[in-house]
DSSP file (Angstrom, degrees, kcal/mol; ACC not computed):
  #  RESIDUE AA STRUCTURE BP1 BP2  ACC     N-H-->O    O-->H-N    N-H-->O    O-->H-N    TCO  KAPPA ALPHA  PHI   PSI    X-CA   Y-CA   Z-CA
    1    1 A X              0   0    0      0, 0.0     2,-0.5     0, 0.0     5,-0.0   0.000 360.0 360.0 360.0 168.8   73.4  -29.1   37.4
    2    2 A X    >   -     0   0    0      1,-0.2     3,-1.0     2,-0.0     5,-0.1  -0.816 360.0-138.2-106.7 128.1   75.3  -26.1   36.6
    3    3 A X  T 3  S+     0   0    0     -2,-0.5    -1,-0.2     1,-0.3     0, 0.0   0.589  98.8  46.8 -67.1 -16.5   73.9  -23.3   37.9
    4    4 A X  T 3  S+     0   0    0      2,-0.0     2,-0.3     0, 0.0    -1,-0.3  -0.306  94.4  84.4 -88.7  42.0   74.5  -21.1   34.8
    5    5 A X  S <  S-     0   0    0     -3,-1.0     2,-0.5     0, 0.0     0, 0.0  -0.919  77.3-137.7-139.7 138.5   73.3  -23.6   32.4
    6    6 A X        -     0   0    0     -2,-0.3     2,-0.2    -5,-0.0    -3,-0.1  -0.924  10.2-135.9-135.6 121.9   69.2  -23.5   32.0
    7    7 A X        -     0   0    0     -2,-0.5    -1,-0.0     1,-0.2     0, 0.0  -0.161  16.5-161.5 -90.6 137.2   67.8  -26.5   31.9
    8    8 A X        -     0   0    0     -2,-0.2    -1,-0.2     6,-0.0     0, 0.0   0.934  54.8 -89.2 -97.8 -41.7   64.9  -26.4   28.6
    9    9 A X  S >  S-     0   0    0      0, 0.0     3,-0.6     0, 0.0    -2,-0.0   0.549 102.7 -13.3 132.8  78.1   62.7  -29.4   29.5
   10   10 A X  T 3  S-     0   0    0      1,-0.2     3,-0.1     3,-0.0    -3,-0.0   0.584 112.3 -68.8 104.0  -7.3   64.7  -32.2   27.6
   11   11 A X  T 3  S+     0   0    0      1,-0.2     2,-0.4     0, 0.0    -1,-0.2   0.459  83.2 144.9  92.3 -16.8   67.1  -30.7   25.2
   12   12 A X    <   -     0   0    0     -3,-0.6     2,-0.6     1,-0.1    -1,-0.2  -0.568  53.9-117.1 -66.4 133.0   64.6  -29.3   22.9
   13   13 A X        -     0   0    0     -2,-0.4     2,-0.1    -3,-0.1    -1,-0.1  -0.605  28.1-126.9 -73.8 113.8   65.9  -25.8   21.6
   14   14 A X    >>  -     0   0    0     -2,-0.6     3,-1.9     1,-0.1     4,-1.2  -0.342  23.6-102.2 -52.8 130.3   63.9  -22.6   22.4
   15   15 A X  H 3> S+     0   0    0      1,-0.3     4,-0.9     2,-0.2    -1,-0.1   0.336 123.0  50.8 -47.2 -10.6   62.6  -20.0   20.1
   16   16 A X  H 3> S+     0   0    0      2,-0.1     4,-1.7     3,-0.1    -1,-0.3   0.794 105.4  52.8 -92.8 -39.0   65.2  -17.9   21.0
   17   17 A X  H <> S+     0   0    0     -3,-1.9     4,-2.5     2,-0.2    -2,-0.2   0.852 105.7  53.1 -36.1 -54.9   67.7  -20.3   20.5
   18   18 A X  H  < S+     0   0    0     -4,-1.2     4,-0.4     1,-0.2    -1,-0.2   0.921 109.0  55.8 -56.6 -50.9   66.6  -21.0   17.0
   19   19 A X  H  X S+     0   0    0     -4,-0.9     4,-2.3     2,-0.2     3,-0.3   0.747 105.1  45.1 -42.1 -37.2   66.7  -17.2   16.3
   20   20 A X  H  X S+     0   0    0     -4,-1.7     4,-2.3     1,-0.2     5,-0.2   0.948 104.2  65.5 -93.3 -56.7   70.1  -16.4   17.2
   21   21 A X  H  < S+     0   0    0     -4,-2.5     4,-0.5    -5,-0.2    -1,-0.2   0.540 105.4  44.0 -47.1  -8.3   71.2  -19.4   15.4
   22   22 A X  H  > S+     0   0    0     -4,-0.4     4,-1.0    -3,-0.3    -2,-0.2   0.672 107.0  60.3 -43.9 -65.5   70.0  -17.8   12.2
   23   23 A X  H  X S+     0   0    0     -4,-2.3     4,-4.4     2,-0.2     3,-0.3   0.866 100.4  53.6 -32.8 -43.8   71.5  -14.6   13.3
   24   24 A X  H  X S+     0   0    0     -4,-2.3     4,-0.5     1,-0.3     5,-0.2   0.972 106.4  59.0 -70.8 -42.3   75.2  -16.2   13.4
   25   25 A X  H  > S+     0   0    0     -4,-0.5     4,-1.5     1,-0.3     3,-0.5   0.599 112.9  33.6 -23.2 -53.4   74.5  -17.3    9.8
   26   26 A X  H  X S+     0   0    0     -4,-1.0     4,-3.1    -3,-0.3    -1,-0.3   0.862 116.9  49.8 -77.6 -58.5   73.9  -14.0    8.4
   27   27 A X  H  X S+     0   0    0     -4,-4.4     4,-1.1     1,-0.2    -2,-0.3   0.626 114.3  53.2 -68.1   6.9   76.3  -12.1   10.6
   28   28 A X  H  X S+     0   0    0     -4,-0.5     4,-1.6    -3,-0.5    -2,-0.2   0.812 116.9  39.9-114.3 -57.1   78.7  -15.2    9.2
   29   29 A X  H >X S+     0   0    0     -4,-1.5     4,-3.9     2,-0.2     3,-1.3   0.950 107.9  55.5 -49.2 -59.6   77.7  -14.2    5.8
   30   30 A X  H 3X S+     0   0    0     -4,-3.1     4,-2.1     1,-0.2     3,-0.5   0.909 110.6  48.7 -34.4 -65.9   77.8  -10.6    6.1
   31   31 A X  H 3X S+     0   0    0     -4,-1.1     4,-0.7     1,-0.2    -1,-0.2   0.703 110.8  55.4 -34.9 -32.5   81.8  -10.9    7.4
   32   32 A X  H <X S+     0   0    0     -4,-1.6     4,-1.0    -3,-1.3    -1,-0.2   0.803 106.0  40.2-110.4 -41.8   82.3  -12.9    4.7
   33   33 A X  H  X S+     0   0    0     -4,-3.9     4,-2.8    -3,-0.5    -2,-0.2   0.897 113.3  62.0 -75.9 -27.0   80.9  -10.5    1.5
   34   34 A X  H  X S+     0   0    0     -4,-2.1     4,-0.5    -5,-0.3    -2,-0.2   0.908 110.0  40.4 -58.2 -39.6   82.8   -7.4    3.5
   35   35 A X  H  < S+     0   0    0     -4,-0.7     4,-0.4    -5,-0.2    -1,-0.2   0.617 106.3  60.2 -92.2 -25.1   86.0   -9.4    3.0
   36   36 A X  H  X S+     0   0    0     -4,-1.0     4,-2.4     2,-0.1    -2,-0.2   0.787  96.0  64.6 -52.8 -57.0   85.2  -10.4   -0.3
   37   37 A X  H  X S+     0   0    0     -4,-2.8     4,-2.0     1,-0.2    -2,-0.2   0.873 104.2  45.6 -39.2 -58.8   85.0   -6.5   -1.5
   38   38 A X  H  X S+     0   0    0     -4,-0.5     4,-3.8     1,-0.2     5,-0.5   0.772 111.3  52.7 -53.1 -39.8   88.8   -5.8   -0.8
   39   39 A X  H  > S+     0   0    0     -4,-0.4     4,-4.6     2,-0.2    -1,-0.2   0.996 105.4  50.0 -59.8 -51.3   89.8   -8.8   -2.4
   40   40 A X  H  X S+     0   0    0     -4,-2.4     4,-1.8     1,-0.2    -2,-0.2   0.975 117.4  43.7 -46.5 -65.3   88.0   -8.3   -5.8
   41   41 A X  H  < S+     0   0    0     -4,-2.0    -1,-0.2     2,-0.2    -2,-0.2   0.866 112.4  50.8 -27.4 -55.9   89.5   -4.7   -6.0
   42   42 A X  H >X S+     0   0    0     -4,-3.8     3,-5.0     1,-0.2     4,-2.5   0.998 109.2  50.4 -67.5 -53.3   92.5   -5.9   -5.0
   43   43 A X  H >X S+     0   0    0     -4,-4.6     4,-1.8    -5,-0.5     3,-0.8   0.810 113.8  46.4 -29.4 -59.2   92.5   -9.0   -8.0
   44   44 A X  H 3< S+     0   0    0     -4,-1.8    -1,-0.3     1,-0.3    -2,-0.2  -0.091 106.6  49.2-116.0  33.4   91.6   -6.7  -10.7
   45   45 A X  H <> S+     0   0    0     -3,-5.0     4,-4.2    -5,-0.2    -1,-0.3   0.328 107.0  55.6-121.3  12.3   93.8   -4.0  -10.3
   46   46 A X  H << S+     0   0    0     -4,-2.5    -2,-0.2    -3,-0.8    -3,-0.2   0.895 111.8  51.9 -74.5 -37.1   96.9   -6.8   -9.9
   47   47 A X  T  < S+     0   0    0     -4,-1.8    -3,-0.2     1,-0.2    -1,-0.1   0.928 111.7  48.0 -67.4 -40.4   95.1   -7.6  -13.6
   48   48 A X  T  4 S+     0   0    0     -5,-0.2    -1,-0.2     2,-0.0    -2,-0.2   0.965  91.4  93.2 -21.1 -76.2   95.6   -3.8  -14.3
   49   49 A X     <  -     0   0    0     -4,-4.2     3,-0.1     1,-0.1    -3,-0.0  -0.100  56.0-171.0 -77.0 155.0   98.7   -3.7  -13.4
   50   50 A X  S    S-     0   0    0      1,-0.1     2,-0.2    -2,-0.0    -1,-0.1   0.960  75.3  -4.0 -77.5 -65.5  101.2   -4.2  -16.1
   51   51 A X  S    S-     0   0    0      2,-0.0     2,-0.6     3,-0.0    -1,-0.1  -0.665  77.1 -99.3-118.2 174.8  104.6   -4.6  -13.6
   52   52 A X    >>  -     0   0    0     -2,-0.2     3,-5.6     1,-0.1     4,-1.2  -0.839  29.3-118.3-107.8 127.8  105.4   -4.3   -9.6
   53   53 A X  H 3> S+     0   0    0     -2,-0.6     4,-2.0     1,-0.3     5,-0.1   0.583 112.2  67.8 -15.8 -44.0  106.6   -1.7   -8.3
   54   54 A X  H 3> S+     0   0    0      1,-0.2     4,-1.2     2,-0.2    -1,-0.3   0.722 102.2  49.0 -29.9 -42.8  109.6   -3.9   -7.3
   55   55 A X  H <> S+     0   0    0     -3,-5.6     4,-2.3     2,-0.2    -1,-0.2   0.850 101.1  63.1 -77.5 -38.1  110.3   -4.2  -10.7
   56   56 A X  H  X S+     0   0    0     -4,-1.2     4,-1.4     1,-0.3     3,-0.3   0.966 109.0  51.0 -34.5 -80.7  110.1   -0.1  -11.5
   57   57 A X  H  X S+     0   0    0     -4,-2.0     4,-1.8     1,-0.3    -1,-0.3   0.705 105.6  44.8 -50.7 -46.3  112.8    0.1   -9.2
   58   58 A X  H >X S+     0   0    0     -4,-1.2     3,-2.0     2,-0.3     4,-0.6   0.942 111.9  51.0 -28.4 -80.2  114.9   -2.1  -10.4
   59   59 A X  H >X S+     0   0    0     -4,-2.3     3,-3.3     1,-0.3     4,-3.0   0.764 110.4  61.1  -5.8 -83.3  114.3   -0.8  -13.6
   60   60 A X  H 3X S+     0   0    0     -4,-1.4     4,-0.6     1,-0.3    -1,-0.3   0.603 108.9  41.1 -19.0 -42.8  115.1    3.0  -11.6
   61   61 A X  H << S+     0   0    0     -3,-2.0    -1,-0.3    -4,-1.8     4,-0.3   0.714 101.9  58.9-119.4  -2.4  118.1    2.1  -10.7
   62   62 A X  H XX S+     0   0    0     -3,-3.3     3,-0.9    -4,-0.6     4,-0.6   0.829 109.8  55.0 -65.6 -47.9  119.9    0.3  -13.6
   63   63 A X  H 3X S+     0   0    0     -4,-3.0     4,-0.9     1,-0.3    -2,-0.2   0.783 108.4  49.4 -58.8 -16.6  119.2    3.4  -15.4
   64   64 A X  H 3X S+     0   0    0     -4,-0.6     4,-1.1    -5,-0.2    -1,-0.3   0.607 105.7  49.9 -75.1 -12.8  120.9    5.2  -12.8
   65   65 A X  H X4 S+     0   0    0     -3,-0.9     3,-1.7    -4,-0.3     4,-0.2   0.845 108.9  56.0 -86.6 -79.9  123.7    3.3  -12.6
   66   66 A X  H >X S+     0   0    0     -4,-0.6     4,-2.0     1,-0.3     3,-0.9   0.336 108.9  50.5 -22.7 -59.2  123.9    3.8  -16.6
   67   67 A X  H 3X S+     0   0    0     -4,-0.9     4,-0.6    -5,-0.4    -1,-0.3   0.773 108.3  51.0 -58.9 -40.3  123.8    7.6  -16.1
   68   68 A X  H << S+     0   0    0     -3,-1.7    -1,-0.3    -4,-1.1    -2,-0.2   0.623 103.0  57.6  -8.6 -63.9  126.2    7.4  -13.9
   69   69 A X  H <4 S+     0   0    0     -3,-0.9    -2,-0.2    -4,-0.2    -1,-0.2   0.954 108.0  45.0 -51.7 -60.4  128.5    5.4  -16.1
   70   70 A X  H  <        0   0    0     -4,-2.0    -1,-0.2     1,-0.3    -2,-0.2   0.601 360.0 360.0-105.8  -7.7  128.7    7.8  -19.0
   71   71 A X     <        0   0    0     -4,-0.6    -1,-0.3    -5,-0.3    -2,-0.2   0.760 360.0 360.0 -92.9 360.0  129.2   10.7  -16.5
């Protein structure tokens, strides 16, 4: 047997064992509404916005070449 492996009488899982599996659950959860926050935010201000910046610019710079044009 492997000397860093600790042998439980049979395979039955230990009270600590049980705990900590519980634990990952939560801390699984926890990570998981923290990651959640950013998203939501992010979702409703894409609904916010009207256009993307990409498009501003665009926008930005036909109108410069315009200005351009007629000067």
């Amino acid at each position: 047997m492997n000397k860093f492996v600790r042998d439980n009488g049979g395979g039955e899982k230990s009270k600590r064992e049980e705990k900590e599996k519980g634990r990952g659950i939560e801390k699984w959860r926890m990570m998981f509404a923290i990651a959640v926050v950013p998203s939501v935010l992010m979702a409703l201000g894409m609904s916010i916005s009207s256009e993307s910046p990409r498009c501003l610019f665009q926008r930005v710079l036909k109108v410069l070449k315009m200005l351009t044009r007629c000067a």
